[in-house]
N, C-alpha and C positions, 0 to 999 in steps of 0.2 A: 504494500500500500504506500502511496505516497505522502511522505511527513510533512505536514503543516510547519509553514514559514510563521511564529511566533512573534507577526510584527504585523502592526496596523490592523485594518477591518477584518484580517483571516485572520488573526491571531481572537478578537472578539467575537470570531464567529466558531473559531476554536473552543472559547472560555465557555458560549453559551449551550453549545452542543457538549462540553464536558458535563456542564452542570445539570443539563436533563439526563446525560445518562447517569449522574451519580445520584439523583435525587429519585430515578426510577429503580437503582439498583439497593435505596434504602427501602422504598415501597416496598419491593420484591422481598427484601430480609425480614420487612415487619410482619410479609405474609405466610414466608415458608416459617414452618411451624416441625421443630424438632420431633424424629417419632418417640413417641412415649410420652408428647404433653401432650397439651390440649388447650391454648389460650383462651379460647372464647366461651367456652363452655366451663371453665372452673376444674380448677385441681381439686378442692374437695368431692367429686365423683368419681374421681379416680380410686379413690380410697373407701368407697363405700365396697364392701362385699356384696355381689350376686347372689340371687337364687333364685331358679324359674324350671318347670317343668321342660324338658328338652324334649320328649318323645312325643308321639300324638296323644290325645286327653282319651279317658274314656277306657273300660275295663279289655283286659288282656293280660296276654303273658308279662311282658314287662313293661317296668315304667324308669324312664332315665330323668332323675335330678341333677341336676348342673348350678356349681356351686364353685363362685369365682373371687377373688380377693383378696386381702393383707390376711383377712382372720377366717380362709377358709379351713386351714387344721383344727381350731377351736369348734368353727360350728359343727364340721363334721363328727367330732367326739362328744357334743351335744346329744349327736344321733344316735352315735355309735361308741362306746365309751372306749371300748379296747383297741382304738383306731392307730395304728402304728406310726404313721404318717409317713415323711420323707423315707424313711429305711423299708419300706412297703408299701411299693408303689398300684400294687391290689390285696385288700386284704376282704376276709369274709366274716360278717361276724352278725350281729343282731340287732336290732333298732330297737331302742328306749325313748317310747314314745309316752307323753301324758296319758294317762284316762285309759292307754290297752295293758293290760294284762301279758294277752301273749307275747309270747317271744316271735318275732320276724323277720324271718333270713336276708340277708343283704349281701350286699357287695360293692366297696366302694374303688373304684380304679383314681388314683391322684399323679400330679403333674406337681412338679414344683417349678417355679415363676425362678427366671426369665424362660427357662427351656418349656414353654406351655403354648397351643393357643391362643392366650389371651397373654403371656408375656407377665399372668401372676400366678400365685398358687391357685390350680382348678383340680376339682376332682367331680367324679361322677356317681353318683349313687342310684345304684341297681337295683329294684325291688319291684314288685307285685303290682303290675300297673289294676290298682282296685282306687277307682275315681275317691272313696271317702279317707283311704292309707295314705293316698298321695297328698290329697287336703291335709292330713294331721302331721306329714312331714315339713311340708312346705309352712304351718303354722309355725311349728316348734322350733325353725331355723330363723323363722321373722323374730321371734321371740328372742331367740341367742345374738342376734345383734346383725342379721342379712338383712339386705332389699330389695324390693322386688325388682326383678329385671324388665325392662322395656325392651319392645322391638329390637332384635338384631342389635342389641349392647353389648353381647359377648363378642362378638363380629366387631362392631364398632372399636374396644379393647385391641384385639387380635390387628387391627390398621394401626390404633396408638401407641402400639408397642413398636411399629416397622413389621410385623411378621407376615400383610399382606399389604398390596395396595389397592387403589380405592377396585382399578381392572377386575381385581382375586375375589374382591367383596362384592363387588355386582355380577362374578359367576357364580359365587355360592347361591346367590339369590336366584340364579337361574338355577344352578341346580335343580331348589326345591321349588321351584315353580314351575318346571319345565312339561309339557304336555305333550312332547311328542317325542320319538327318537332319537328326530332332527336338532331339535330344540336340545337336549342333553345331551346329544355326545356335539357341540357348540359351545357348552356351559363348560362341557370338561374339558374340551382343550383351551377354552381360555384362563379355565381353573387352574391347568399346566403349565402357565406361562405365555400363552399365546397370543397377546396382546405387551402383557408384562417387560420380558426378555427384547423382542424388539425397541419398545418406547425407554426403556432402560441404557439399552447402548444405543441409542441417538442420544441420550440428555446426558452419557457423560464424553458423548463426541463433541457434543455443542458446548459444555463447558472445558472442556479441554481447549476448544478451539477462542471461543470466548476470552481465556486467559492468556493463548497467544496475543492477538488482539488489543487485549487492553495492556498489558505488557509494553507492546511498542506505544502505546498512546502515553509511557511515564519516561520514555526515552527520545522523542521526536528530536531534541536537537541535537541528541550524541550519534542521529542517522545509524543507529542500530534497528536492525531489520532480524523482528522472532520469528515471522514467515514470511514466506516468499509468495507472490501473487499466486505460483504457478499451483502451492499446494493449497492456498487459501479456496481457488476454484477446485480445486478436487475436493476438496473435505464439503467444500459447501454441495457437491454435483450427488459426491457419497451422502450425507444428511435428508438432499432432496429425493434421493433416490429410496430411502427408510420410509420419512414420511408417508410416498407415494404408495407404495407397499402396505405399509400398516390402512392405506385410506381404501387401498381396495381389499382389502381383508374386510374391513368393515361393511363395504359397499357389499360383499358377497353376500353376508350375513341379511341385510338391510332386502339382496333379493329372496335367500330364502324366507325370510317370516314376514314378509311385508303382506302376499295376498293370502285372506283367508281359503281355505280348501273346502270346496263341496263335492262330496260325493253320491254320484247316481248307485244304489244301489236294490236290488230286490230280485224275485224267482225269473227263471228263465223266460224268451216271451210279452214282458212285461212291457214293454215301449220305452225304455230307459235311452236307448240310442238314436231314436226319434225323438224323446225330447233331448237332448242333448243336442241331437244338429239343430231344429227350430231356436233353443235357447242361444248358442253360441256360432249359429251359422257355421257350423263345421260338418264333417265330410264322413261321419261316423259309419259302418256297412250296416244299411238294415234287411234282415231277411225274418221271413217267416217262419223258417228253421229254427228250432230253439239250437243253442247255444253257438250262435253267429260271432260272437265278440270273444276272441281268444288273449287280447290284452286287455290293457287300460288305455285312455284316450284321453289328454289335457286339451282345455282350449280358456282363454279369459272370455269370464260373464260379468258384464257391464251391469251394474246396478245404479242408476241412476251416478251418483259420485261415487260409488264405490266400485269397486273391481275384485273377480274374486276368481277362482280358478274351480273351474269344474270337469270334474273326474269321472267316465261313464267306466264301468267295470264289469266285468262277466256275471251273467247272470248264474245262481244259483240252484242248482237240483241233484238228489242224491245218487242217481246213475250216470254221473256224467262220466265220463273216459279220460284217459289219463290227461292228456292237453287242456280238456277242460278242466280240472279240476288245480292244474298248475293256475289258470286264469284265474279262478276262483278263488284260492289264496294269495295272488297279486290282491285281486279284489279286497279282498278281509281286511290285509295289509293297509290299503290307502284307508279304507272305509273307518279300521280301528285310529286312525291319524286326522282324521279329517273334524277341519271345524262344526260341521254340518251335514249328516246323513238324511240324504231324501228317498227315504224307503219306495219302489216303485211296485205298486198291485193290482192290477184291474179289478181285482176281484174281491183283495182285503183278505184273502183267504190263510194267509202265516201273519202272525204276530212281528210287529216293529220291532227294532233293536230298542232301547229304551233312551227318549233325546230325540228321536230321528223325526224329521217333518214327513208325515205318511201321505203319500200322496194317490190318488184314484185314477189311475193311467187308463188313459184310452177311455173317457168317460160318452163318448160319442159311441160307444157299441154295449157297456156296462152300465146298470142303474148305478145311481148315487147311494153312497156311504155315511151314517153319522159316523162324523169324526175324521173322515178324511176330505181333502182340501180334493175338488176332481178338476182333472187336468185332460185335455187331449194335445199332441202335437199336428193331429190331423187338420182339428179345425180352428184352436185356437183358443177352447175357451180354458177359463182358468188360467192360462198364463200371468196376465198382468197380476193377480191374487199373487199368482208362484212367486214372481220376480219381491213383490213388496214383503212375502212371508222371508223369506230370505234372508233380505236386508234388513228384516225386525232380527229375525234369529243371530244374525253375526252381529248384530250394534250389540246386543246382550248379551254375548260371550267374551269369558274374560279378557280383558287385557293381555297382548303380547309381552313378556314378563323381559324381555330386550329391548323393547323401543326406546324407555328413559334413556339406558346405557349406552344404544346405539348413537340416537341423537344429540349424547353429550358428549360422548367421546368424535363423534365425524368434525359437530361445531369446531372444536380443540383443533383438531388435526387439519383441517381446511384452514385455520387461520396458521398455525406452525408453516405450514407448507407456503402462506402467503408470506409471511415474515422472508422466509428461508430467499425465496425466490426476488425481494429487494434488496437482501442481503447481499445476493448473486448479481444483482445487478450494479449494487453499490461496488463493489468489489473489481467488476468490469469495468466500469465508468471512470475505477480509479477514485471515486468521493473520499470525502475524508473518513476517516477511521472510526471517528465518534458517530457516525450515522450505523457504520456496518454493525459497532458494539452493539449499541440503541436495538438495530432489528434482530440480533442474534439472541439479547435482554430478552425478546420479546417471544420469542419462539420456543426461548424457554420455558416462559411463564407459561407456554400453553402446552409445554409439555407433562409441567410439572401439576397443571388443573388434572391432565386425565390420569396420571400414576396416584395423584393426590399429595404430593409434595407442597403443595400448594393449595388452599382448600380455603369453605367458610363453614360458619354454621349452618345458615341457610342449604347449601349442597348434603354436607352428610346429611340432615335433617332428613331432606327428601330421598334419599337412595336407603338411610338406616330404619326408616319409618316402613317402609313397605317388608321390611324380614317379621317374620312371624314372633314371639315370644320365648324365649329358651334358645334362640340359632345366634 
C-alpha cells in the first residue's frame, strides 16, 4: 500500500480517517464480549445454579434432571446423600425425598466445570420419569438453593463459556426441532462444524491480515512495508473466496427448506396424477391401468403468494409386483416427509393417514362424501376449494425451525463479502490504508455477529427463547 505523505490536507485526511478507524475499533472492543461473561445481562446469573426437567414431561421409563452451577454437588446430595461427587463421575444410589417413605433408585452421571457443557459443575439425574417423583424432585432442589431454568439456559451457558458458538447453538435447536430427514442430518452437520470451522479461519485470516495492515499505518514514515500489495490481493481474493462458499452453503440450505412439500397420495386408480397435471400443469402419464406411476413426480404449485412443491406418488395396493411396490415405498418415503398429505379416494373406501387433507377424486363419476372436500380434475370442480385448503393447511404448520438462523446468518455474510470486496478494491486503487483497515474492521464485525463473538441481548434473547426448557 502506498504510505501517506504526513504533511498538509493528506496528512488531515490521514488524522481523520485514523481516528474513525480507532474510534470504530473501541466500539468493536466495547462489543466483543469475552466467552464466559456476559455484560449485559448481569454476572449474578451466572452464578445462580440450574435445575429443569431435560427429558420429555409425562410418565415413562425415564426421566432426566439436569442440574447446572457453582452449588451443583451440594444440591445433588440434597437428593442423594451418598453422592460421591468429582471422584465419581456416575454413581447409583437412592433419593431422599420429603413426605416419601420409599427408597428410589437413581443415578446421577456428573461433569465437573470447566471440562462440562455448560463450562460448570453439571450433573444428570436418572430416575422414574413418574410426572408426580419428578415434581417432588424438582421441589426439593428449589428448596436446596437451585433455579429454575429458562428456555435453552443450559445452551445459553454452554456459548458463555466458548464451548459453542452462537452457529452450534442454533443447530442444537435444529436438532430438536427438526421434522424431516433432510432437516436433521442439516442440523448435524452444522452441529459438526459446518458453518463453525469455515467462519473461524476467515476471522482469524482477517485478523491476521488486519494487523499487517495496521502495523504499517504506525510506521508510514520509516516507508516500512509488513505486506506487499501483491499478497495483500491474495489474502483478500482467499477471504472472498471463504465468504463466497460459506454464502452458498447457506443458499443450498435456504433451497432445500424454503418450499413446503405436498404430497398426492392414496389407492391405486384414484386420479392423483390427473390432479397433479391440472394443478401444476405438468406432464404426469395417466392411464386407466392401475399402477401406471412407477416413481414420484415434483412440479411447483403456485398458491396465490405462496409456492409449494407437489409430489404425485405411486398408488397403493396389496398385490402389487415387485417395481410397484419399490414405487410404493418411494411413495411412503416422501409422503412420511411431507408438509401436507392429500389423501386421494373416489370412493372414501380406506381410512386417511391421520393430518392428511382427504380428498373425493373424481367427484364427477362418484357421489359426494361427508367429510371429504370433492374434487375432479376432469371438470374442474373443487379445485379453487383444493388450492385455498392448502394454503390454510401450510400457513398453520409449524414454522421452519432454520429460517431465523438462515436469515441471520446470509444478512452477516452478504454484508462481510461486501466489506471484503471494497476492501479489494481499496487495495487496487492503491487508497490509503486507513480506508482498507476501516473495511477489513468491518467485515469482521460481521463475522464475529454470526460465530457470536460479537452479540446483544436482544439476539441471544431471540435465538435462546425458542429452545425448549431443560436443553
Amino acid at each position: 500500500m502506498r504510505p501517506l505523505n504526513p504533511k498538509g490536507s493528506e496528512y488531515l485526511t490521514r488524522w481523520a480517517y485514523r481516528c474513525l478507524t480507532l474510534s470504530r475499533g473501541q466500539y468493536m472492543r466495547s462489543l466483543t464480549i469475552a466467552h464466559g461473561r456476559h455484560a449485559m445481562t448481569g454476572m449474578n446469573d451466572l452464578q445462580d445454579t440450574l435445575v429443569a426437567l431435560a427429558s420429555p414431561p409425562g410418565a415413562g421409563l425415564r426421566a432426566i434432571v439436569r442440574i447446572s452451577g457453582p452449588r451443583t454437588t451440594d444440591i445433588v446430595r440434597a437428593l442423594l446423600p451418598g453422592f460421591a461427587g468429582v471422584t465419581s463421575p456416575c454413581h447409583n444410589g437412592v433419593l431422599r425425598l420429603d413426605g416419601v417413605r420409599s427408597p428410589l433408585p437413581a443415578q446421577v452421571w456428573f461433569w465437573a466445570g470447566p471440562r462440562s457443557y455448560t463450562g460448570q459443575d453439571l450433573a444428570e439425574l436418572h430416575l422414574i420419569s413418574s410426572p408426580p417423583l419428578v415434581h417432588a424432585v424438582l421441589a426439593q432442589a428449589h428448596a436446596a438453593g437451585a433455579r429454575a431454568a429458562g428456555p435453552g439456559e443450559f445452551t445459553l451457558r454452554a456459548f458463555l463459556a466458548g464451548k459453542i458458538d452462537l452457529t452450534k447453538a442454533e443447530a442444537i435447536l435444529g436438532v430438536t426441532q427438526a421434522r424431516t430427514d433432510e432437516e436433521l442430518q442439516s442440523a448435524l452437520k452444522q452441529l459438526a462444524g459446518g458453518l463453525a470451522h469455515p467462519l473461524q479461519a476467515l476471522r482469524e485470516d482477517l485478523l491476521n491480515l488486519l494487523a499487517d495492515v495496521e502495523a504499517g499505518l504506525d510506521f508510514t514514515t520509516e516507508d516500512l512495508a509488513f505486506i506487499s500489495l501483491d499478497e495483500m490481493l491474495r489474502r483478500l481474493t482467499l477471504g472472498l473466496a471463504q465468504i463466497t462458499l460459506v454464502q452458498k452453503q447457506l443458499d443450498s440450505r435456504t433451497m432445500e427448506h424454503r418450499l413446503p412439500r405436498v404430497v398426492l397420495a392414496g389407492p391405486v386408480n384414484a386420479g392423483k396424477s390427473s390432479l397433479f397435471n391440472v394443478l401444476t400443469a405438468g406432464k404426469a402419464l395417466v392411464s386407466t391401468e392401475a399402477g401406471t406411476t412407477r416413481d414420484y413426480l415434483e412440479a411447483p404449485l403456485r398458491l396465490g403468494e405462496m409456492t409449494a412443491t407437489l409430489i404425485d406418488t405411486a398408488g397403493r395396493r396389496d398385490d402389487a409386483h415387485a417395481d410397484e411396490r419399490r414405487a410404493q415405498t418411494l411413495g411412503a418415503e416422501r409422503a412420511a416427509e411431507a408438509d401436507l398429505v392429500l389423501w386421494c379416494d373416489p370412493t372414501a373406501a380406506e381410512p386417511a393417514p391421520g393430518g392428511a387433507l382427504k380428498l373425493a377424486t373424481c367427484s364427477d363419476a362418484f357421489p359426494r362424501r361427508a367429510g371429504w372436500l370433492a374434487v375432479s380434475a376432469h371438470t374442474g370442480a373443487g379445485l379453487p376449494e383444493l388450492r385455498s385448503a392448502i394454503a390454510s393447511r401450510l400457513h398453520e404448520r409449524p414454522g421452519d425451525p432454520w429460517s431465523a438462523s438462515l436469515s441471520r446468518c446470509r444478512h452477516h455474510v452478504l454484508a462481510c463479502r461486501d466489506h471484503l470486496r471494497a476492501a479489494h478494491h481499496l487495495a487496487l486503487e492503491d487508497q490509503p490504508a486507513e480506508l482498507l483497515a476501516l473495511e477489513l474492521r468491518l467485515a469482521l464485525e460481521q463475522v464475529g455477529a454470526i460465530v457470536g463473538t460479537i452479540y446483544t441481548d436482544d439476539l441471544l434473547g431471540r435465538i435462546f427463547s425458542r429452545f425448549c426448557i431443560g436443553k
